[in-house]
N, C-alpha and C positions, 0 to 999 in steps of 0.2 A: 328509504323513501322510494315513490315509482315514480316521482317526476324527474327532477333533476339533480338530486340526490340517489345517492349509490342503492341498490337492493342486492343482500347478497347473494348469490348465486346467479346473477347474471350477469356476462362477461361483453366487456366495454372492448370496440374496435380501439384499437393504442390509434393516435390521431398522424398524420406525417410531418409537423414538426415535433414532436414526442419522439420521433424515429428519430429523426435527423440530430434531435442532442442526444440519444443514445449514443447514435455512429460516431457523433464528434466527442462524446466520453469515451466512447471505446479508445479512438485515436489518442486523443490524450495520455491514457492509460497506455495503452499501446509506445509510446513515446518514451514515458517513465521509464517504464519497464525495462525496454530497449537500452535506456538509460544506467538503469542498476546493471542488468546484466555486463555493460559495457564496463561499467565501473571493477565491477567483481572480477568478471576476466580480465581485464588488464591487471588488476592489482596482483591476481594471482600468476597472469604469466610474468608479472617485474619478479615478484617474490620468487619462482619457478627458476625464473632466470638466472637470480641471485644463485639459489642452492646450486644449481647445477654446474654456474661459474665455481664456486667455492669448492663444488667437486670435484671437477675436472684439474682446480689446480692444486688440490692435496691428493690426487693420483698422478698427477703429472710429479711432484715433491716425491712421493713414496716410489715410483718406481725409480727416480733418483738415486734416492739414498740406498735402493736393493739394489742399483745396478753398483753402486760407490765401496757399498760393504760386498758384495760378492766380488769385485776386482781385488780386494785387500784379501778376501780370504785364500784366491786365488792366488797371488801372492806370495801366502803363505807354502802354499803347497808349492810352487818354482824355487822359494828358497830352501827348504831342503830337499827339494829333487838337484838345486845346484849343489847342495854339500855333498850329496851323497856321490855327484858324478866327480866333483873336483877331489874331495876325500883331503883333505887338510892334513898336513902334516902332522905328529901329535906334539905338541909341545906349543903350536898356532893357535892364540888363543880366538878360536871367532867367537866365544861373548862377548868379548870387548869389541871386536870390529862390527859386528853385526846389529847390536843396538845403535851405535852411533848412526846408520842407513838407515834402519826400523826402529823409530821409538818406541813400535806397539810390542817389538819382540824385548819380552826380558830378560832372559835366558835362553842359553844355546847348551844344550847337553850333548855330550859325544860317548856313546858306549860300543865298545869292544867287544866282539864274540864271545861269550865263557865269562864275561868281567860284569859286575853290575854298577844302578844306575849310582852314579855318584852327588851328594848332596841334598839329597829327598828324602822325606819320612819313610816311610815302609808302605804306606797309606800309597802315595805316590807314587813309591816306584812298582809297586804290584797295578797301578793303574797304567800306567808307561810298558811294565812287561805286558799286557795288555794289547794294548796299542800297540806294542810294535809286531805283536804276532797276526794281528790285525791288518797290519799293513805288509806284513812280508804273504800273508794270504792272498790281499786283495791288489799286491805290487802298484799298490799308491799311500797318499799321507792318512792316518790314520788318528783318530780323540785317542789323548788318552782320558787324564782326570779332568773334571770340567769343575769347578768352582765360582757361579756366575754371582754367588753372595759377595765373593772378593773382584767380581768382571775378570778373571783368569780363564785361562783353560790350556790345557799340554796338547799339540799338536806334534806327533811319530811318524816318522820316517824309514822305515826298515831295509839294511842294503844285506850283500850275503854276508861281509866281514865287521861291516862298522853301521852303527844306525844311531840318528840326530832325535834329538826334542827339542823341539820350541815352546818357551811357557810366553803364552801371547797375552798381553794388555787388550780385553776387549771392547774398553773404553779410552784406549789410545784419540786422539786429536787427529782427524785429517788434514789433507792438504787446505791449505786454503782456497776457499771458492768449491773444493771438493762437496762438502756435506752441506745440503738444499734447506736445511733446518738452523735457523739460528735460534741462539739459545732463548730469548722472549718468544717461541711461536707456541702456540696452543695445541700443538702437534704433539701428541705419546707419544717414542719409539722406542721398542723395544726389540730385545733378542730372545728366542728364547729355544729351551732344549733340556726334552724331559722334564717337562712342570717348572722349571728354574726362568724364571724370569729376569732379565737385565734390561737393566731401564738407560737408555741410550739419552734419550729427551723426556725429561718428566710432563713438559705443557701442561696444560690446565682445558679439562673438559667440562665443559658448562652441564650444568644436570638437565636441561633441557633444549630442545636444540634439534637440528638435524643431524646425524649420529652419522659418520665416515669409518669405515674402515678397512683394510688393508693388511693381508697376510700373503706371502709368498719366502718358498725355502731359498735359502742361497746356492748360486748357480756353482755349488762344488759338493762332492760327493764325501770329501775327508771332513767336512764341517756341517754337517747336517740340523743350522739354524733354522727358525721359520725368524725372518723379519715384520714384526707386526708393527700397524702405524692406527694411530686410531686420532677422531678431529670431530667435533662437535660445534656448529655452527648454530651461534646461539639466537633467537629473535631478531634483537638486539642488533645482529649485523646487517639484516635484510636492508636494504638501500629504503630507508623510512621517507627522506623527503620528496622521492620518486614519487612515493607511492601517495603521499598526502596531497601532491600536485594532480594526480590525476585523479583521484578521488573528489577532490574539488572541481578540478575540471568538470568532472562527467556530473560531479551535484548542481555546477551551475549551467550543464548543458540542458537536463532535465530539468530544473526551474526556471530557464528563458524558455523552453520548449511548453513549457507547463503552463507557462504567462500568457508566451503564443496562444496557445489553444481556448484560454479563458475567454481572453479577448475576440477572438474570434467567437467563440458561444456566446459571451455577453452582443457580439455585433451582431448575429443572427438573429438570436432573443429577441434583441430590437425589433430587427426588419420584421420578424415573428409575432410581436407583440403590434406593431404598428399596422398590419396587413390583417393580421386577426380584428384589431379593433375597429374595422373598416368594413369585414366583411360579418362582423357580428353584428352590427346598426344595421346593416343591408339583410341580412338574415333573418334577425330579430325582429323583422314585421309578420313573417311567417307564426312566432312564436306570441308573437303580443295581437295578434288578428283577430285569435277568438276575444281574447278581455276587452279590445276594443272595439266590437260586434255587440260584446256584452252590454259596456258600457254606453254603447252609441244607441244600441235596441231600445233602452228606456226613455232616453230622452225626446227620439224619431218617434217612438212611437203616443209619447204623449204630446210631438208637437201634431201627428197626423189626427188625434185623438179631439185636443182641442178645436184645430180648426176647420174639421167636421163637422164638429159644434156650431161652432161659428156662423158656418158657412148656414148649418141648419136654422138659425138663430133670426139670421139675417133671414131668412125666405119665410119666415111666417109671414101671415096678412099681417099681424101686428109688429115688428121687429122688436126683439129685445135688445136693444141695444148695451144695456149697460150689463148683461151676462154675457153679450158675443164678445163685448168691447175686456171681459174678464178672461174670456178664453181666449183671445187673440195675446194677451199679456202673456197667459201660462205659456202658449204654445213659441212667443219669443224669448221666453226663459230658459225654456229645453233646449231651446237652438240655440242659445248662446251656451250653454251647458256644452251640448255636443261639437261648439266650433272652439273650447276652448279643450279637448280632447285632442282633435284636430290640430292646433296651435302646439301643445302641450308633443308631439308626434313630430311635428316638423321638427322643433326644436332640435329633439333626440336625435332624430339623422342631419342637420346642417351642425348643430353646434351643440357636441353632448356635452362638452366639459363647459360650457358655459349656460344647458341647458336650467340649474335653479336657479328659480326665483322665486323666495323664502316668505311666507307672511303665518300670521298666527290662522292655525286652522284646529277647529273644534275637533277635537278627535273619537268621541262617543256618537255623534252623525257620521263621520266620514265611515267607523268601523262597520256602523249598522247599514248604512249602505251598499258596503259592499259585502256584505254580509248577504243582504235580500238577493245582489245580483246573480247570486249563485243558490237563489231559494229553490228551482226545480231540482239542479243540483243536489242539494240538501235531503229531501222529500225521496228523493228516486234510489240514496244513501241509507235513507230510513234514521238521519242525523241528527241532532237538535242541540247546534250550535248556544256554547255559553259564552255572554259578553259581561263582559266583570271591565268596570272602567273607574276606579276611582283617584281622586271624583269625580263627578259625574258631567263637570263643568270642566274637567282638563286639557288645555289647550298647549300645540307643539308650535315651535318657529318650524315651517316645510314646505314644500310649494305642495300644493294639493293633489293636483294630478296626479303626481308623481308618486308621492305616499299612497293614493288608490292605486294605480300598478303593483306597487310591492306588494300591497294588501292582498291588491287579487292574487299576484301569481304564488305565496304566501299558502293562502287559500286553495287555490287549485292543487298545487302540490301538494295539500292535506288531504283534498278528496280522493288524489289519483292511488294516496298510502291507503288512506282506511276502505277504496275498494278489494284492499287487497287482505281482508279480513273480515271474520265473521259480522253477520249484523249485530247482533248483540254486543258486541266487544268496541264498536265505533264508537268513540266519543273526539270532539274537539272542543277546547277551550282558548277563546280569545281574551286577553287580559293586558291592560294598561293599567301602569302604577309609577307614583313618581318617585327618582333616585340619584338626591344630589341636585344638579344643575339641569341634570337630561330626565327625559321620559320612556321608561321600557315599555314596546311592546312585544308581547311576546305569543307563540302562535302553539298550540301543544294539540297533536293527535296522538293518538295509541295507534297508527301503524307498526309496520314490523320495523320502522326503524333502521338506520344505520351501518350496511356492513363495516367489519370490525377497517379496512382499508381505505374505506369509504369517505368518511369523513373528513380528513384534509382536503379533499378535492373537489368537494360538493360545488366549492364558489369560480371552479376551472372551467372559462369557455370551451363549450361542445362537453364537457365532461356529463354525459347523462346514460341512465341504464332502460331509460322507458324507449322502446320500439319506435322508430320515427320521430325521436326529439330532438331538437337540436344541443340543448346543454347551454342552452344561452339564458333561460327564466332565470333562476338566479344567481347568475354573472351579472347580470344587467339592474335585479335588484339590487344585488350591493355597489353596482356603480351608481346608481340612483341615491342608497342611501349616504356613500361617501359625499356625494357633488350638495348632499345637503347639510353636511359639517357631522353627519351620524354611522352608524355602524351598522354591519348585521354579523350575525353570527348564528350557527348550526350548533346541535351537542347532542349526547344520544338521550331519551327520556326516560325516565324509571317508573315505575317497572319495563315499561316497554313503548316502542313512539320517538316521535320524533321534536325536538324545542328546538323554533328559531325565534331569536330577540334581536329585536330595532329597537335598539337607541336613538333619540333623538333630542335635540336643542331644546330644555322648556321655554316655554313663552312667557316672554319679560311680561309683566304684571301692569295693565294700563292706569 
């Protein structure tokens, strides 16, 4: 449409409160937003937090237990550096004394120069000669055979006349309070040497999880373990009620902040609504000036018409009395026509919401009349309005006036479409027909119609795409046809054009 309805390709200035509930939807948004993110990152530094507690104290545990088991392997190697310095008599048995100090030692072997190992397979003691040439090379304690499937291993000591082995328990028991691992912890440890694995603590590694772990060799050169620790921190242990407190927090920060904001939009809206509809009745004389120009011109001009007449009527030598006394009637018919216009005007700007006042009005005269008003209109269009009313005798509950405003600006809005289209192509049809309780009328040109955007907003004050309109025709129709218990509505027309229907109240049957 070119009046007050949308035409596509022509672009509408956005209004400034249209801007201002943008800005305050941005805000809003903005708020949320703000919101989730706060949510998100907090939850993720609790969870953050969590892991890296749980890290910090299975490295603080692991380095424990490698500093616990390198003092024991340590240990190992002062006990037989002290045999070999003390040199025992032979016939002293240190296996018997030496377990009972070291549980973890099980055996104490003592071999003599030229003599061999005594007690051992062959297996063993070819690993023990081994080790002890090993250690008379490197003149410290030396592996011999390691068997971590049984947690054993031989530790050699090589002196120039006499050399010791220790077959050590490498799942011996520490002191107490010693070892940082009790036996329920979740914690792996293990030893391990040359692919041979010894499972110190078996724990339990969740399959999924945040994965820990922990390798370092023990601080002696004669026992060349790596002590591995591994720990798996499962979802499950992330501090959940933390997290679900402030997840709700920050959801119910974001929806009192969200309420805020509405409310505030709804309180503007108001003030918006209230201010607009104020200064659109003060506006609205700009936009209704011509139809009531229109309207005024016929009536003015048939009261100056008649009592011209009149006047002429009256100055013959003969007076005609009873045809001046005819035109002096018509021409106070027009004026009461034209002051009930007038009447009809004030109404609108002291008191719109109370400006209907309802009575049965013929609606096949009211069409055609405002139909003529806009006869030069029509002509200069090259148009030739059809009036389809049935029947023909249909009459609406409206207040009259009021119904010719719609009518006209209805009207005008059809001319200002179908100028915007070949001649040949213009057609308008006006049509009234009854449906139900109400009566539609409905207003149909073949203009271009509708942009596809367009149409929700056609009934939005100031919303118009014509050059110098206000966007108030019809806003102001359909506050007319609400305040008279009726409707209007817009649609796009097919093939092409534009259909508005008024509904209105049928008139009770006298």
């Amino acid at each position: 449409m070119a009046a007050d309805a949308a035409v596509a390709g022509v672009a509408t200035p956005v209004p400034a409160p249209m801007k201002r509930r943008s800005v305050l939807r941005g805000w809003a948004g903005l708020l949320i937003a703000t919101a989730c993110v706060a949510a998100v990152g907090g939850a993720w530094w609790m969870a953050r937090e969590a892991i890296d507690a749980a890290r910090t104290a299975f490295e603080t545990d692991a380095r424990i237990a490698h500093r616990v088991l390198s003092q024991r392997a340590v240990q190992h190697d002062a006990i037989l550096d002290t045999l070999t310095l003390l040199q025992p008599a032979r016939g002293e048995s240190a296996e018997q004394r030496l377990p009972a100090v070291y549980p973890q030692v099980l055996r104490v072997l003592r071999r003599e120069r030229g003599s061999v190992w005594a007690g051992v397979d062959a297996n063993e003691a070819a690993a023990l000669d081994a080790g002890e040439s090993a250690s008379r090379t490197q003149a410290r304690a030396a592996l011999g055979a390691v068997d971590f499937a049984q947690g054993r291993y031989w530790l050699v000591r090589a002196d120039e006349t006499t050399s010791f082995a220790l077959l050590i328990d490498a799942r011996a028991p520490l002191e107490p309070g010693e070892w940082p691992l009790p036996a329920a912890t979740p914690v792996r440890a293990l030893l391990q040497h040359a692919g041979q694995p010894l499972v110190l603590n078996p724990g339990h590694l969740a399959e999924r999880g945040w994965r820990f772990d922990f390798t370092k060799r023990l601080a002696t050169e004669s026992q060349p373990f790596d002590v591995v620790l591994s720990a798996t921190l499962a979802p499950t242990a992330l501090p959940w009620p933390r997290l679900a407190f402030w997840l709700a927090a920050c959801s119910a920060l974001a929806l009192v902040a969200a309420q805020w904001q509405r409310q505030r939009q709804a309180a503007r809206r108001h003030s918006e609504r209230a201010r607009i509809d104020q200064v659109s009745r003060l506006n609205a004389m700009g936009e209704l000036a011509a139809g009531i120009a229109h309207e005024l011109n016929q009536p003015l001009t048939a009261v100056l018409a008649n009592t011209g007449a009149a006047a002429r009527l009256l100055g013959d030598d003969e007076p005609d009395l009873a045809s001046a006394r005819h035109a002096m009637s018509q021409a106070a018919a027009q004026a009461q026509r034209a002051g009930d216009v007038l009447a009809r005007l004030r109404r609108l700007i002291e008191r719109p919401d109370r400006g209907a006042q309802t009575q049965q009005v013929a609606l096949a005269p009211l069409l055609t009349r405002a139909i003529d008003l806009l006869d030069a209109e029509w002509r200069e269009l090259g148009v030739h309005p059809l009036l389809q009313c049935e029947p023909a005798a249909l009459t609406v509950q409206a207040d009259a006036v009021a119904l010719e405003q719609i009518v006209h600006n209805l009207l005008t809005n059809a001319q200002q479409a179908l100028a915007q289209v070949p001649a040949a192509e213009r057609r308008l049809t006006v049509a009234a027909r009854i449906e139900g309780a109400n009566v539609l009328l409905s207003v149909r040109d073949s203009g271009p119609g509708f942009a596809p955007d367009a149409l929700p907003h056609v009934f939005e004050p100031f919303f118009s795409t014509r050059e110098g309109g206000l966007g108030l025709g019809l806003s102001l129709s359909e506050s007319l046809a609400l305040a008279q218990g009726g409707a209007l509505r817009a649609e796009q027309a097919l093939p092409r054009g534009a259909l508005f229907t008024l509904a209105l109240p049928r008139a009770a049957s006298r």
